[in-house]
N, CA, C and O atoms as a printed pandas DataFrame, in Angstrom:
     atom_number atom_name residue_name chain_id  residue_number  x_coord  y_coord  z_coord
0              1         N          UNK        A               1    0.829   -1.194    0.000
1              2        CA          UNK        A               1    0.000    0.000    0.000
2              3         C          UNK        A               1    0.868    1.250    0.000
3              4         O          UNK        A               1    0.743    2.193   -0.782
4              5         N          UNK        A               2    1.764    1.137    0.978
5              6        CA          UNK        A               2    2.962    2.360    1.294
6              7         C          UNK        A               2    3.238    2.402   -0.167
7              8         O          UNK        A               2    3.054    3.576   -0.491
8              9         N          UNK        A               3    3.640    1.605   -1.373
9             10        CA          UNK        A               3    4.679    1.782   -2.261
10            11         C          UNK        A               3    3.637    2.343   -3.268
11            12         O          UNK        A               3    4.223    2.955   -4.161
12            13         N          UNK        A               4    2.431    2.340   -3.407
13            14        CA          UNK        A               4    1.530    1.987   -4.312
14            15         C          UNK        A               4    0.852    3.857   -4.001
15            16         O          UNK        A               4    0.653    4.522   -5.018
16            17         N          UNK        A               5    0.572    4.502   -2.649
17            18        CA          UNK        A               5    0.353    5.193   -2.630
18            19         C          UNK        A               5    0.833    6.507   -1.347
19            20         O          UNK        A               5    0.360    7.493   -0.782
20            21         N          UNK        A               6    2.289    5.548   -1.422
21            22        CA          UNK        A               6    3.011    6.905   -0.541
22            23         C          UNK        A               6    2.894    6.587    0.934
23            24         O          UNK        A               6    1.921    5.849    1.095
24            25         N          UNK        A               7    3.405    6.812    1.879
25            26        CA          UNK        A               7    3.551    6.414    3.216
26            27         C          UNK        A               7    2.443    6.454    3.814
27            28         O          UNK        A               7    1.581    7.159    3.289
28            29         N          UNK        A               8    2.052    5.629    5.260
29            30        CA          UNK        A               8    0.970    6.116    5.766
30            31         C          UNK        A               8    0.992    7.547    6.547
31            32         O          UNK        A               8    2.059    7.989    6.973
32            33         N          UNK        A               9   -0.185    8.220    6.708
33            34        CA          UNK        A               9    0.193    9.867    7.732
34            35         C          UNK        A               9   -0.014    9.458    8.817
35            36         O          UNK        A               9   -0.847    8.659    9.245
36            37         N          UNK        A              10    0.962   10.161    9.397
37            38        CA          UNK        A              10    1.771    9.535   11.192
38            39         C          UNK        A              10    0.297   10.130   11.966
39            40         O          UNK        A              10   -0.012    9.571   13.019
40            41         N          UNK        A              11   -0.333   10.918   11.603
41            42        CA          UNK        A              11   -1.879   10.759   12.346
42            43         C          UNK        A              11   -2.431    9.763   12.150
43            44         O          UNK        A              11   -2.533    9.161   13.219
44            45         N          UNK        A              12   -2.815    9.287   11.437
45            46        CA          UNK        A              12   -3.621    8.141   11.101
46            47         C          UNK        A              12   -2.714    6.912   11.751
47            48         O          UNK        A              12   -3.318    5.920   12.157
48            49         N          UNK        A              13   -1.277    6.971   11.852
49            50        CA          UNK        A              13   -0.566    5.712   12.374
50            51         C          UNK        A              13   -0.613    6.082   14.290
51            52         O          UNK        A              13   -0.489    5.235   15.174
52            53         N          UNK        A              14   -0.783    7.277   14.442
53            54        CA          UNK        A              14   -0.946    7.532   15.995
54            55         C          UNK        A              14   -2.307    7.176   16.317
55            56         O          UNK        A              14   -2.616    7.628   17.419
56            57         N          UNK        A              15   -3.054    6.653   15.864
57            58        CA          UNK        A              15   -4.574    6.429   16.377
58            59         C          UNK        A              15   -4.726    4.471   16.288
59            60         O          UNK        A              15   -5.780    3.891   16.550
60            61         N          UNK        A              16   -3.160    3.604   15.783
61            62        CA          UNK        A              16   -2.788    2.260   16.087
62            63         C          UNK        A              16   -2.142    1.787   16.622
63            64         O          UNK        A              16   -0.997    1.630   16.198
64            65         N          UNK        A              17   -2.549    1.294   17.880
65            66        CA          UNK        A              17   -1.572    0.895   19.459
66            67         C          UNK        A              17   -0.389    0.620   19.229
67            68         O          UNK        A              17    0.489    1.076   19.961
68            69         N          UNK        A              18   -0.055   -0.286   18.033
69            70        CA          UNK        A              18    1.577   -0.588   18.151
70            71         C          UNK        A              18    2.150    0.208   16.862
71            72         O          UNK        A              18    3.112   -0.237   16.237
72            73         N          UNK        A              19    1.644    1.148   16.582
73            74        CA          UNK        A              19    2.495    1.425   15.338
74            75         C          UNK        A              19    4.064    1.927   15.460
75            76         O          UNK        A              19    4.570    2.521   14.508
76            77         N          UNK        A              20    4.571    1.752   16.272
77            78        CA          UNK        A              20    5.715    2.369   16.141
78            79         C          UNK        A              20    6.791    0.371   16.044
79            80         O          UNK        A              20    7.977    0.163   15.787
80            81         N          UNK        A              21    6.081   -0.261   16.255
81            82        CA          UNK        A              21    6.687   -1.533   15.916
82            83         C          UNK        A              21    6.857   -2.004   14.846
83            84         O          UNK        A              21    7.382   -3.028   14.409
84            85         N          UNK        A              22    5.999   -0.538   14.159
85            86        CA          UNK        A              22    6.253   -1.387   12.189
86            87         C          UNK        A              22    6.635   -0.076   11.495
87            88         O          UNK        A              22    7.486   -0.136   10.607
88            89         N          UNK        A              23    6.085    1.110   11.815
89            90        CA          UNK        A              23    6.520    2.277   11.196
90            91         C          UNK        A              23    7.940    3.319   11.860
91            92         O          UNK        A              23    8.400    3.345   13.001
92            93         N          UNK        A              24    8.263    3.938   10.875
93            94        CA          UNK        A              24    8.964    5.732   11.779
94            95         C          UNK        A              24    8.213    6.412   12.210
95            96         O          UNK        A              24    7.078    5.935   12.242
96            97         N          UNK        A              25    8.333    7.449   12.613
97            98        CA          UNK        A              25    7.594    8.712   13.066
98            99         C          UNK        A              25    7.299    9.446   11.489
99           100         O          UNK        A              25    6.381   10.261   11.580
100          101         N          UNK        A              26    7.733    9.364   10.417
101          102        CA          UNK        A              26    7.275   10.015    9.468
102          103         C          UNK        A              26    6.369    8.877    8.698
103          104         O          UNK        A              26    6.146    9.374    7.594
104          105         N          UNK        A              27    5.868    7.845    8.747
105          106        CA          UNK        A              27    5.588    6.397    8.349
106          107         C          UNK        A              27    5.712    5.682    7.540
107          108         O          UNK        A              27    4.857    5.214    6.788
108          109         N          UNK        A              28    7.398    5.401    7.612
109          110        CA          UNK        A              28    7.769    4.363    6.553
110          111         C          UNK        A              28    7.494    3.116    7.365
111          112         O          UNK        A              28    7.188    3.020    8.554
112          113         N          UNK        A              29    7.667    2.217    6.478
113          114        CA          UNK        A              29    8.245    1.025    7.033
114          115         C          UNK        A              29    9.248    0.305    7.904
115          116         O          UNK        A              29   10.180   -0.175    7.259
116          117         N          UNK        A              30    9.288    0.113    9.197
117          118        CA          UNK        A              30   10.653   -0.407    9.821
118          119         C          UNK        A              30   11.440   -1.727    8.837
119          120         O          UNK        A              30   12.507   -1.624    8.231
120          121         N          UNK        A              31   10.917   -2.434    8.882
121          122        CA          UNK        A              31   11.454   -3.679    8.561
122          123         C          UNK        A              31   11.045   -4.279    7.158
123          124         O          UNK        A              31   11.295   -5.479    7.048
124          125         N          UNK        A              32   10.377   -3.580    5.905
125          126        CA          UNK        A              32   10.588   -3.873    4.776
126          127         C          UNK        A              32   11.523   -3.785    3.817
127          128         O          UNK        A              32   11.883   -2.720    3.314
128          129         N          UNK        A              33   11.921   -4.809    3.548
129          130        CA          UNK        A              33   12.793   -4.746    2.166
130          131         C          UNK        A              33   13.026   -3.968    1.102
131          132         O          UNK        A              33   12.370   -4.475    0.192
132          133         N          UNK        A              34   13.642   -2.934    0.660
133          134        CA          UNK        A              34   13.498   -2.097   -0.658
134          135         C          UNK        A              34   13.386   -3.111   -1.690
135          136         O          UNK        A              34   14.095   -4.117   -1.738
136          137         N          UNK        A              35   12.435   -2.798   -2.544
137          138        CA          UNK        A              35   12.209   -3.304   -3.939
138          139         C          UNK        A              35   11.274   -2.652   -4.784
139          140         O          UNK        A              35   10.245   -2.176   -4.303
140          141         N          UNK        A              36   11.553   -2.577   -6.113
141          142        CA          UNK        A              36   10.879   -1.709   -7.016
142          143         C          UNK        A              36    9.825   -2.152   -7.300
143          144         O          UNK        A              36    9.800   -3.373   -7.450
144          145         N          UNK        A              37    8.585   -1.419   -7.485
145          146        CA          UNK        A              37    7.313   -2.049   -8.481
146          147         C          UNK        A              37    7.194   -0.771   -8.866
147          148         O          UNK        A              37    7.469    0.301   -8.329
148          149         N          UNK        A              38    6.595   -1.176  -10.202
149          150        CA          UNK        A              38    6.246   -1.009  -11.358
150          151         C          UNK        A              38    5.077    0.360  -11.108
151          152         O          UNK        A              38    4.335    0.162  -10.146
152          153         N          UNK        A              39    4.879    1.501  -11.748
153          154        CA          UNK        A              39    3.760    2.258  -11.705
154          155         C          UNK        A              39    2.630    1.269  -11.644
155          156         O          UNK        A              39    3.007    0.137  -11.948
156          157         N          UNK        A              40    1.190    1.374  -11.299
157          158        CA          UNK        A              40   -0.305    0.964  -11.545
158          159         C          UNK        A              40   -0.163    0.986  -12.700
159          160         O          UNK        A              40    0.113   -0.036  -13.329
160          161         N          UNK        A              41   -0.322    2.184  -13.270
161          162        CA          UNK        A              41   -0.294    2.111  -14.558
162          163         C          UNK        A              41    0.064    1.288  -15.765
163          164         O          UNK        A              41   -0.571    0.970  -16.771
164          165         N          UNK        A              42    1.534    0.996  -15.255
165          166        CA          UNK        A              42    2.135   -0.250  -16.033
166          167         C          UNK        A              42    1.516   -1.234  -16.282
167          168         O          UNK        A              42    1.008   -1.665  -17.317
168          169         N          UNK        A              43    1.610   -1.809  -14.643
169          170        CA          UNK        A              43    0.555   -2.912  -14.831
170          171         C          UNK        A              43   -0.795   -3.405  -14.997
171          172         O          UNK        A              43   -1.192   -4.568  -15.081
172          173         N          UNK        A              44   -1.323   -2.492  -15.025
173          174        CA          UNK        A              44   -2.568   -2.477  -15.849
174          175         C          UNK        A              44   -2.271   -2.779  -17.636
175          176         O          UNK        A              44   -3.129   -3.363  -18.299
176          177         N          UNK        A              45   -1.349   -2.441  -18.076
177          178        CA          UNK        A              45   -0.826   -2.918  -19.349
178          179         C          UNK        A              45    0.083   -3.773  -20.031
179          180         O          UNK        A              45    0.413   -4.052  -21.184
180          181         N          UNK        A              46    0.355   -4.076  -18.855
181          182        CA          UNK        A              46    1.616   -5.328  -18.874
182          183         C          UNK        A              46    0.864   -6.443  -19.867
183          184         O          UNK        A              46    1.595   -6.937  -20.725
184          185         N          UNK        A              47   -0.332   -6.824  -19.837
185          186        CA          UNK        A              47   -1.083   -8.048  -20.916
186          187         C          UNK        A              47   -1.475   -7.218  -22.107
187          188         O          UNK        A              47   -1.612   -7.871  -23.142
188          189         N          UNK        A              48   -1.639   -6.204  -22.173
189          190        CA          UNK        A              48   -1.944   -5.428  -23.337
190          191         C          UNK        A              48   -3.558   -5.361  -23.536
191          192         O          UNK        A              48   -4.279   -5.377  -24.534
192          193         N          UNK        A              49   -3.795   -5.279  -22.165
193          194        CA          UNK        A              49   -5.644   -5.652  -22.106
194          195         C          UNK        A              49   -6.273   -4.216  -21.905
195          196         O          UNK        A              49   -7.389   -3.897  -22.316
196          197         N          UNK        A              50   -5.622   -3.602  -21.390
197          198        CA          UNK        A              50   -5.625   -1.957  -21.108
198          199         C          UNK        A              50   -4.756   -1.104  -21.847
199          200         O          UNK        A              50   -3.549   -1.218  -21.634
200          201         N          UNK        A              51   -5.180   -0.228  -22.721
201          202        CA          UNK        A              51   -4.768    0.488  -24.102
202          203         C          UNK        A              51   -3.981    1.965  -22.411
203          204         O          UNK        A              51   -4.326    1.976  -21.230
204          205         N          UNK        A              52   -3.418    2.472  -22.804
205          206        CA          UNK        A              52   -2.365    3.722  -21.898
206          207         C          UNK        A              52   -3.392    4.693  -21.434
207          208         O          UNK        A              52   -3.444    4.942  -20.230
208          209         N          UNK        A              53   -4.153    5.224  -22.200
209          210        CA          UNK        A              53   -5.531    5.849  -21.466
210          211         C          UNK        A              53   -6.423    5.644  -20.872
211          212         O          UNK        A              53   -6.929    6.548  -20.208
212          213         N          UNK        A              54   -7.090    4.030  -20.896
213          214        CA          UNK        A              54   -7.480    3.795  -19.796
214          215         C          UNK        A              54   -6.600    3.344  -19.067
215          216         O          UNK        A              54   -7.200    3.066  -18.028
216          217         N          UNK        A              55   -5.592    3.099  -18.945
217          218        CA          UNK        A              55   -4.815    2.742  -17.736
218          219         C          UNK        A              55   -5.067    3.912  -16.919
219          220         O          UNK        A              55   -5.797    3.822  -15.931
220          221         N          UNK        A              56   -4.378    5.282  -17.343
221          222        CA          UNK        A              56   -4.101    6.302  -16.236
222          223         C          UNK        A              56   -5.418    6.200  -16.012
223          224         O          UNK        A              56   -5.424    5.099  -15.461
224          225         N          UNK        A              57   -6.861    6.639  -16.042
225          226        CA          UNK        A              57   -8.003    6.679  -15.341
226          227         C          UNK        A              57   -8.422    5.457  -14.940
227          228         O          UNK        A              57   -9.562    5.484  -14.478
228          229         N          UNK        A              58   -7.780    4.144  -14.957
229          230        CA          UNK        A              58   -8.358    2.941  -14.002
230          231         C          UNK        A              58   -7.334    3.180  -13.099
231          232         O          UNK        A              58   -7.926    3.438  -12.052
232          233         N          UNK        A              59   -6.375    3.233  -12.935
233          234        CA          UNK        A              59   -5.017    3.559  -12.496
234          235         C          UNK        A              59   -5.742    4.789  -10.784
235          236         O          UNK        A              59   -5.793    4.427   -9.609
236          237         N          UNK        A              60   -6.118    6.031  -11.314
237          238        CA          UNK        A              60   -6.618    6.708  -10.807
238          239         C          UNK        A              60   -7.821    6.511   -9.871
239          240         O          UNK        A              60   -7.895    6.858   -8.692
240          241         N          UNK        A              61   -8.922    5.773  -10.753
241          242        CA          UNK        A              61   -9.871    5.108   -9.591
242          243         C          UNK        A              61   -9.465    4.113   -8.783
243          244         O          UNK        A              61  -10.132    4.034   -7.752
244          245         N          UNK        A              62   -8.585    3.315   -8.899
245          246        CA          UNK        A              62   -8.122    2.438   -7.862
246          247         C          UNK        A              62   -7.271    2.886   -6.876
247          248         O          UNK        A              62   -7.084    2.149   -5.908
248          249         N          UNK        A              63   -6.605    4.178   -6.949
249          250        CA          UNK        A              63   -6.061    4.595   -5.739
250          251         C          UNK        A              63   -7.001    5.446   -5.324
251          252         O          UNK        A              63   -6.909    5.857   -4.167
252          253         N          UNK        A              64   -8.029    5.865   -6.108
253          254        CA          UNK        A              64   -9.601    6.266   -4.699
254          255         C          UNK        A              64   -9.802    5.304   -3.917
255          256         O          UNK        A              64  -10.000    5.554   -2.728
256          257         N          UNK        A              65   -9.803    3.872   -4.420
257          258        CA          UNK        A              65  -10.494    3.296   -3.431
258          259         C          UNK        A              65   -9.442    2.560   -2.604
259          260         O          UNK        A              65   -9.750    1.645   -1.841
260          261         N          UNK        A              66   -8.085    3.025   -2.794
261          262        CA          UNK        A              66   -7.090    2.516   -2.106
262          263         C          UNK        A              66   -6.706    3.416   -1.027
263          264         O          UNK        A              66   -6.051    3.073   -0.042
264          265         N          UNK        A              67   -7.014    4.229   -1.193
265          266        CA          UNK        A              67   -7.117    5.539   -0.254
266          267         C          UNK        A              67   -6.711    4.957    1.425
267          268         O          UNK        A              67   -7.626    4.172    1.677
268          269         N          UNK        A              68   -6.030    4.989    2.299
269          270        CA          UNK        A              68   -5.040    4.408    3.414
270          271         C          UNK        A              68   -6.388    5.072    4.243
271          272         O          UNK        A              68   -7.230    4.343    4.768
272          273         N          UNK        A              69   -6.476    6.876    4.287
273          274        CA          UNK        A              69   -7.731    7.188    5.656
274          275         C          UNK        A              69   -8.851    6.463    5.418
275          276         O          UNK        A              69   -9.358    6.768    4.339
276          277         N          UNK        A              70   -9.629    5.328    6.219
277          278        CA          UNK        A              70  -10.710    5.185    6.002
278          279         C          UNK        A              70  -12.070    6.281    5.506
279          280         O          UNK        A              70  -12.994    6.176    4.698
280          281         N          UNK        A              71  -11.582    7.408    6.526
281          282        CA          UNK        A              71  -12.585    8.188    6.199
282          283         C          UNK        A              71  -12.863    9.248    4.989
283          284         O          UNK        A              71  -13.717   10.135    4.983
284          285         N          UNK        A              72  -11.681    8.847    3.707
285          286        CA          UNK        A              72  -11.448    9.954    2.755
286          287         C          UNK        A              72  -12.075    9.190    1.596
287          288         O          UNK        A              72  -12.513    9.747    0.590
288          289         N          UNK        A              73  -12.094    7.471    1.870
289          290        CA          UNK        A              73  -13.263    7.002    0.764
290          291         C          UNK        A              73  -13.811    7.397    0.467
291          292         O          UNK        A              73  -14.528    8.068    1.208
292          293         N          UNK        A              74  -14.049    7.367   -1.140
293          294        CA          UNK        A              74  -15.225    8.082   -1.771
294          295         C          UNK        A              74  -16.334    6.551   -1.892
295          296         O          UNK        A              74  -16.164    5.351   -2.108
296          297         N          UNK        A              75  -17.694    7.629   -1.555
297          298        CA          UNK        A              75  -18.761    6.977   -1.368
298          299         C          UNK        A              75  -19.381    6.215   -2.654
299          300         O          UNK        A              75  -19.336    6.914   -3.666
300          301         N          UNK        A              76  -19.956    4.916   -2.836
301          302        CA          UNK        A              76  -20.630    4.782   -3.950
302          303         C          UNK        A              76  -21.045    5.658   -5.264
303          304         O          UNK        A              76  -20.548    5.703   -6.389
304          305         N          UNK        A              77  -22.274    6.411   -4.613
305          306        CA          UNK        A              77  -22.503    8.015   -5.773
306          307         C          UNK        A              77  -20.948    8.326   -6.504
307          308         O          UNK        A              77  -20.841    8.153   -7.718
308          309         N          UNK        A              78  -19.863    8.751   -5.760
309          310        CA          UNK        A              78  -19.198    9.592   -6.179
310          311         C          UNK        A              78  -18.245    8.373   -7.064
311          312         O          UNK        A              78  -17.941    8.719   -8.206
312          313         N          UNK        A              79  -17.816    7.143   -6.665
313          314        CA          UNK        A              79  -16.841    6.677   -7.790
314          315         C          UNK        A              79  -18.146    6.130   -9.238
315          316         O          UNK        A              79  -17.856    5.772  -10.379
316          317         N          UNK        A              80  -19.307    6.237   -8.720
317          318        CA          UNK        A              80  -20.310    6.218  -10.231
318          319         C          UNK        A              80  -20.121    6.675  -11.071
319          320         O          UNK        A              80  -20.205    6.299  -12.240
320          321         N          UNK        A              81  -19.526    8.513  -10.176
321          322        CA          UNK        A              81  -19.022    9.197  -11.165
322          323         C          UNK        A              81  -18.144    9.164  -12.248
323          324         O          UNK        A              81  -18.324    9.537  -13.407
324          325         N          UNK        A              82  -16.906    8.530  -11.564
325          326        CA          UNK        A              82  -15.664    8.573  -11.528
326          327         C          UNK        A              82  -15.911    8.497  -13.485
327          328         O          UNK        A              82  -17.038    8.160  -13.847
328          329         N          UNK        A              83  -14.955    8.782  -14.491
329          330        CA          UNK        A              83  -14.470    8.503  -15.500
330          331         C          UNK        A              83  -14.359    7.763  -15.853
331          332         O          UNK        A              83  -13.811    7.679  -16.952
C-alpha cells in the first residue's frame, strides 16, 4: 500500500496501538525490504488488455479506493461518477 500510494500519515498511524513496531515517526516502514514495483499504470498494461488511457483513469480510480484514511473514501454516488 505504502509503495503503491506513498507512506501512511503519522496521524492516522498515531490512532494504532503498536504502530511504532512497524513504522517511523514520518511512516515508513521499519522492517521492509526495498524493492521496485512497477507504476499501476504499467501494470494495468503489462497483458496489453488496457490500451495507456485507460490505464491512467483505471489507475486513478483504484487509488480512490485505495485511499489508506478510512474516512477519505469516496462513497458509492461519487466513484459512479468517476471517469
Amino acid at each position: 500500500m505504502s509503495q503503491m500510494n506513498g507512506p501512511f500519515p503519522p496521524d492516522f498511524l498515531k490512532q494504532c496501538l503498536r504502530w511504532k513496531d512497524y513504522f517511523t515517526d514520518d511512516g515508513a516502514l521499519l522492517r521492509a525490504s526495498s524493492f521496485e514495483l512497477p507504476l499501476l499504470e504499467e501494470l494495468l498494461q503489462t497483458h496489453g488488455t488496457i490500451q495507456e488511457v485507460d490505464a491512467i483513469a483505471t489507475a486513478a480510480f483504484m487509488r480512490k479506493c485505495m485511499t489508506i484514511k478510512p474516512y477519505k473514501h469516496p462513497v458509492q454516488s461519487e466513484l459512479l461518477q468517476d471517469e
